[in-house]
Structure formats: C-alpha cells, structure tokens
N, C-alpha and C positions, 0 to 999 in steps of 0.2 A: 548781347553784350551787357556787362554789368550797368547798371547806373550811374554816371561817375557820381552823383549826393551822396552816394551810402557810405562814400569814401572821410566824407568830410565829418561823421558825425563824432568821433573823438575827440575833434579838436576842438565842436561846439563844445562839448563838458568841459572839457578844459580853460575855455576862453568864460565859461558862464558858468562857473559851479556856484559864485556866491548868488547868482540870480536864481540858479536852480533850489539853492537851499530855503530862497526867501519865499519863490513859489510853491513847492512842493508838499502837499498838502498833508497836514500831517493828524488829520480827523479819525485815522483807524477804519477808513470806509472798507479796507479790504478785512478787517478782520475775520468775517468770518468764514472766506478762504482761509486765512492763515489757521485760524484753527482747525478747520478740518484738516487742513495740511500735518500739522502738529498731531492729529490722531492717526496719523500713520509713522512719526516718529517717535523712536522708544525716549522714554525720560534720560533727559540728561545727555540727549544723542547731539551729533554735529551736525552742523548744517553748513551746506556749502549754498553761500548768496553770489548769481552770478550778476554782474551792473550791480552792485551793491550802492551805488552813489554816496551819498554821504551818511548811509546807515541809520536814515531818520524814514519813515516811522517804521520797517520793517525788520531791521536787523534789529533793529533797539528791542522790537517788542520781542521779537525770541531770544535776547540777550537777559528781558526782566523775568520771562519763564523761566530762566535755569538751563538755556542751550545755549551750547557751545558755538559760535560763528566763526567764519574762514568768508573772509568777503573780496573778489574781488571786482575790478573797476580797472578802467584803461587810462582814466582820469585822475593827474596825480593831486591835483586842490578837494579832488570829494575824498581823496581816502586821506589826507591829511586827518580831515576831519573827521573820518573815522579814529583816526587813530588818537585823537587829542580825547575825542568822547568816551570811548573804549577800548581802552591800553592793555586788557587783559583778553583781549582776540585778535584773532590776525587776521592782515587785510593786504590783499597781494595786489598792486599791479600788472597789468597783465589783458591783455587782450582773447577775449572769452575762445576765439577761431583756435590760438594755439594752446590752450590749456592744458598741462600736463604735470599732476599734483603729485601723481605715483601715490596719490593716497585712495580711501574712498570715505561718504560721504553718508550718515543714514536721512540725509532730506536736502535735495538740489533746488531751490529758487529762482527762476530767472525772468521778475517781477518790472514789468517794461519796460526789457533793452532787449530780449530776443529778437523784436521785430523790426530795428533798427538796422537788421543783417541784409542781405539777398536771401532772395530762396534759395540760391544754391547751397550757399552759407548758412542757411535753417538746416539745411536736409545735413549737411558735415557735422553739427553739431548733435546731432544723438548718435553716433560714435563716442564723442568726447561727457554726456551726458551719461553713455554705459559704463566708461570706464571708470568712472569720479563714483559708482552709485553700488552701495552696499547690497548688501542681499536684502530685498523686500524694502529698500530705498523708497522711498518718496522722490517724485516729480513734480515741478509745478512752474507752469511757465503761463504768459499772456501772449497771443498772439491777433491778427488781427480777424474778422466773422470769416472771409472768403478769400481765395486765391487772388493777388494781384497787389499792385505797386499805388503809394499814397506820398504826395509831400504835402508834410505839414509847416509850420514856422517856430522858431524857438530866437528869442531876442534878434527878433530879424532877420535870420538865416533859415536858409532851407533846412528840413528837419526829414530824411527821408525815410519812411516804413514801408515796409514788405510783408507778404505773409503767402501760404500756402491754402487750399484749400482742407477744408476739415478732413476730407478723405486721406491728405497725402498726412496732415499728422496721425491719425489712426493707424495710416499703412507705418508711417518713419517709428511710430512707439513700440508696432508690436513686433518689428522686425529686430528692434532690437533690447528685447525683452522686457515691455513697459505693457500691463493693463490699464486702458481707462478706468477710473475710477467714478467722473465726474467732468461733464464740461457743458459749460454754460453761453454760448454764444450773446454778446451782447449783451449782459447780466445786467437787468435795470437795480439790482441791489449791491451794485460793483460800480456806479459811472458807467453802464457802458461798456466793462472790460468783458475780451472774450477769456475765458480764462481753461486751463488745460491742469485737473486732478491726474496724475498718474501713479501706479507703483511697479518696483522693478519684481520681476516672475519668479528670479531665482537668486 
C-alpha cells in the first residue's frame, strides 16, 4: 500500500512556496546537466519543465538561452510566480500523474519532483514522458541512487521521496523508447543529485 505522506506533498508547495522560493538555491549548481541537456535540444526548441516550481533558477536559464518553456506545477503560488516573471511562456497547472498536453516536446525536465511520487507512480510516468517527447527528445529527470522509500522535512512537515532502483529506470526508459545518455549516481558536482541523461530512439 501506497504511503499515505506521498499524498500530502502538493499541499506542502502550496502552503510554502514563498519559503520554497527564499530557500531555493539559485547558484546554477546544476548547470552543467542543464547544458548537456540543451545539446540534445535543437535551438530554439520547447521545453516541457515538469514541477517547474517557481521557474527560478532553471526555467529562467533555458528562458535567457532562447527556449521556449511550457512549465507545469501542481502548485498554484509557484506558477503565479512564474507567470508574473515570465509572461511570454506558459505555465499549466496540473498534476504531472494526469498530464495530457496533446502536444510534444523536444526536451522534458523533471528537475526534483519526480521523486516525490511512489514507485508505482515513477513507473506510470514514462508513458506520459513518451507521449509529450518529440522524435529524438531529450529526457532529464533526478531520482533518488537506489530502490526504496526516504522521509525527509520541509518547513516542518514530512516531505516524502521514493525512487526505483537504477535497473528498473534503465528497463522503464528503454521500454519506452528512451537511450541513456548519461547518469551519474550521487554526483559530488551536482550536491549529491542522482541525475538521469536520456534521448527519445525515434
């Protein structure tokens, strides 16, 4: 049975975005995933940001390159703030589980809130990750080194993470036409993130 915490974490963004936005660290530590990510997207391509939170520092920076963002968030005070920031991209509401844009995407993002799901809920989501993903799309998601259930804390409340073992994201990406590219478990040049390079096959 699911966890009931995994239940609750919408409502922490919700209840904490201006705390999220005051902590949120905004040094660029991930750049350079993000650029690599960006050399698998063509100039000028879209990007679909999933948990986009308040578009700071990662949407901003593919917003100052010259790409197009589509961001969404389940949390309606961070996409406020997206939208007050950056009015000439769009930022859906929308809980990542039922995504259904009827569009597609040449570079998918989902820059830590993937792991906020269940696993069962990891594994649903690359269906929704194939259908959003252009031909020869970009993948790029954080999850956490190993198989199993983490509670962490966020202004007080339980903050719960999940994750899969490495082998089941290997088997979930190529089943549904995703090559690794790149992954780095525990990246000491990331904080720590395990981070997941993919592209789509066809």
């Amino acid at each position: 049975m699911a966890n009931p915490l995994a239940k609750n974490i919408i409502g922490i963004y919700e209840r904490h975005a201006g705390a999220f936005a005051q902590q949120r660290s905004t040094n660029l530590y991930e750049q350079p995933w993000l650029d690599s990510f960006l050399k698998l997207v063509p100039v000028n391509g879209r990007i679909l940001d999933i948990g986009c939170g308040n578009g700071v520092p990662i949407a901003d920076y593919f917003i100052r390159q010259g790409y197009q963002v589509t961001g969404v968030d389940s949390s309606k005070p961070m996409l406020d703030r997206c939208r007050q920031r950056f009015p000439q991209h769009h930022w859906l509401q929308a809980d990542m589980r039922e995504l259904a844009l009827s569009e597609q995407f040449d570079g998918i993002i989902v820059w830590d809130s993937f792991f906020f799901l269940t696993p069962e809920d990891q594994c649903q989501m690359f269906t929704i990750f194939r259908q959003h993903a252009s031909s020869h799309a970009a993948l790029m998601f954080t999850s956490g080194p190993d198989s199993g259930e983490a509670i962490g804390s966020f202004q007080g409340e339980a903050l719960y993470h999940a994750s899969l073992a490495p082998e089941e994201y290997r088997q979930l990406l190529h089943q549904h036409g995703f090559s690794v590219v790149r992954m780095v478990a525990e990246d000491p040049d990331c904080q720590g993130h395990t981070v997941w390079l993919a592209q789509s096959i066809g």
